[in-house]
C-alpha positions in Angstrom: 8.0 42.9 -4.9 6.3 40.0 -3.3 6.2 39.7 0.5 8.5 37.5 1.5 8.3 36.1 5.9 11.9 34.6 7.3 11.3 32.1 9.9 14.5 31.9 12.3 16.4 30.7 15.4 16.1 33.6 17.2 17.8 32.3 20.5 21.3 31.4 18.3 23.1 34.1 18.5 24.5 33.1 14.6 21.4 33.5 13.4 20.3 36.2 14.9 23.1 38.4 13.9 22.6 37.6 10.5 18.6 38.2 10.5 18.7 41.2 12.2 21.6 42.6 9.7 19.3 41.8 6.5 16.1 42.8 8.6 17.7 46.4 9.0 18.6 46.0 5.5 15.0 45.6 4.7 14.1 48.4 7.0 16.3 50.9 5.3 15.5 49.9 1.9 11.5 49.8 2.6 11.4 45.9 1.5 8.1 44.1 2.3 10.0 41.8 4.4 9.5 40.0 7.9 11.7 38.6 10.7 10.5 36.2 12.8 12.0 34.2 15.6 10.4 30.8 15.6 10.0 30.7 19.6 6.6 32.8 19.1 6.1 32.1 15.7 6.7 28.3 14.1 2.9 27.1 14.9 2.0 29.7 12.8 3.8 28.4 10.2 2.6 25.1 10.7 6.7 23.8 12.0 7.4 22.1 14.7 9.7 24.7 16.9 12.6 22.0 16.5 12.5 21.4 13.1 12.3 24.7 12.5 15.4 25.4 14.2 17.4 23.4 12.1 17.2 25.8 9.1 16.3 28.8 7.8 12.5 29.3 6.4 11.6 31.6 4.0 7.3 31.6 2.9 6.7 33.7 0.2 2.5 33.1 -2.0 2.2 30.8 0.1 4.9 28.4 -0.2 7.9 27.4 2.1 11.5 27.3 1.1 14.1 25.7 3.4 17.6 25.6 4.3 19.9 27.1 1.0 16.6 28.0 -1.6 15.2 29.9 1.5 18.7 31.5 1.3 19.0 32.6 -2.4 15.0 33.8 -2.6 15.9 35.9 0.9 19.1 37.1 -1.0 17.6 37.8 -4.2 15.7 40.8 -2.8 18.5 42.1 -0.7 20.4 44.8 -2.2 23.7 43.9 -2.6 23.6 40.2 -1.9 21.8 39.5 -5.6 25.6 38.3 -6.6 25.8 35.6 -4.0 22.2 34.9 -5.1 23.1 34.7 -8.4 26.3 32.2 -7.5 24.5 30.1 -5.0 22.4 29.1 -8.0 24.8 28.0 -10.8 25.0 24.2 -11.5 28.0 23.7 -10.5 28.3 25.6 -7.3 24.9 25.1 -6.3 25.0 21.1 -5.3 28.6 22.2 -3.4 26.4 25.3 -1.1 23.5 22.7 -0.6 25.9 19.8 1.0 27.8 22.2 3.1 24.7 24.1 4.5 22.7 20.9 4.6 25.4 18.6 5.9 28.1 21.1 7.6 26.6 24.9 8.7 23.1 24.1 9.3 24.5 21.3 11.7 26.7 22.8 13.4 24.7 26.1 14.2 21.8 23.0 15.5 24.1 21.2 17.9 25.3 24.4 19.1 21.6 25.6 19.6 20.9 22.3 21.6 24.0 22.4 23.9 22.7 26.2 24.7 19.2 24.7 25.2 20.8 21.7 27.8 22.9 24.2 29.5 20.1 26.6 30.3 18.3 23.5 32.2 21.1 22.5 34.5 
């Protein structure tokens, strides 16, 4: 298997959860996987920090996948997540996961990520 890197918000605590439940995943299953939170690592990864925490990033030979193909390559290589994988991809369901992620989820988890971020100022 192919080293794949996940770029993530690590300071939303949605996120977070998530990563760190397919990172252990990883772990226990000896996948050539990494984690990273994009506070420390988005310049490496040539993303703006706030760009970057609008979706999920997933670089694998090279090349970046965003948002809900970052998603079903990540899930792919997961044991027991190759079904939603598998569904995320058909033509007809696949347009419905993009909108909701792109327009709805991914949003959502932002705004709430920025209302976090003004808080922690004041």
């Amino acid at each position: 298997m192919t080293k794949t890197d996940v770029l993530y918000n690590g300071e939303c605590p949605v996120c977070s959860f998530e990563m760190d439940h397919y990172a252990k995943i990883a772990d226990r299953d000896d996948l050539p996987m990494t984690f990273q939170p994009l506070k420390d690592n988005a310049a490496d990864w040539g993303i703006d920090q706030d760009d970057a925490a609008k979706r999920i990033h997933v670089r694998r030979d090279g090349q970046i996948y965003v948002g809900m193909d970052a998603f079903i390559l990540l899930w792919r290589d997961l044991p027991r997540y190759g079904w939603l994988a598998t569904l995320c991809s058909w033509p007809v369901v696949r347009p419905a996961t993009v909108f909701l992620y792109d327009r709805v989820v991914a949003p959502l988890i932002y705004g709430w990520h920025k209302r976090r971020q003004r808080k922690a100022v004041t």
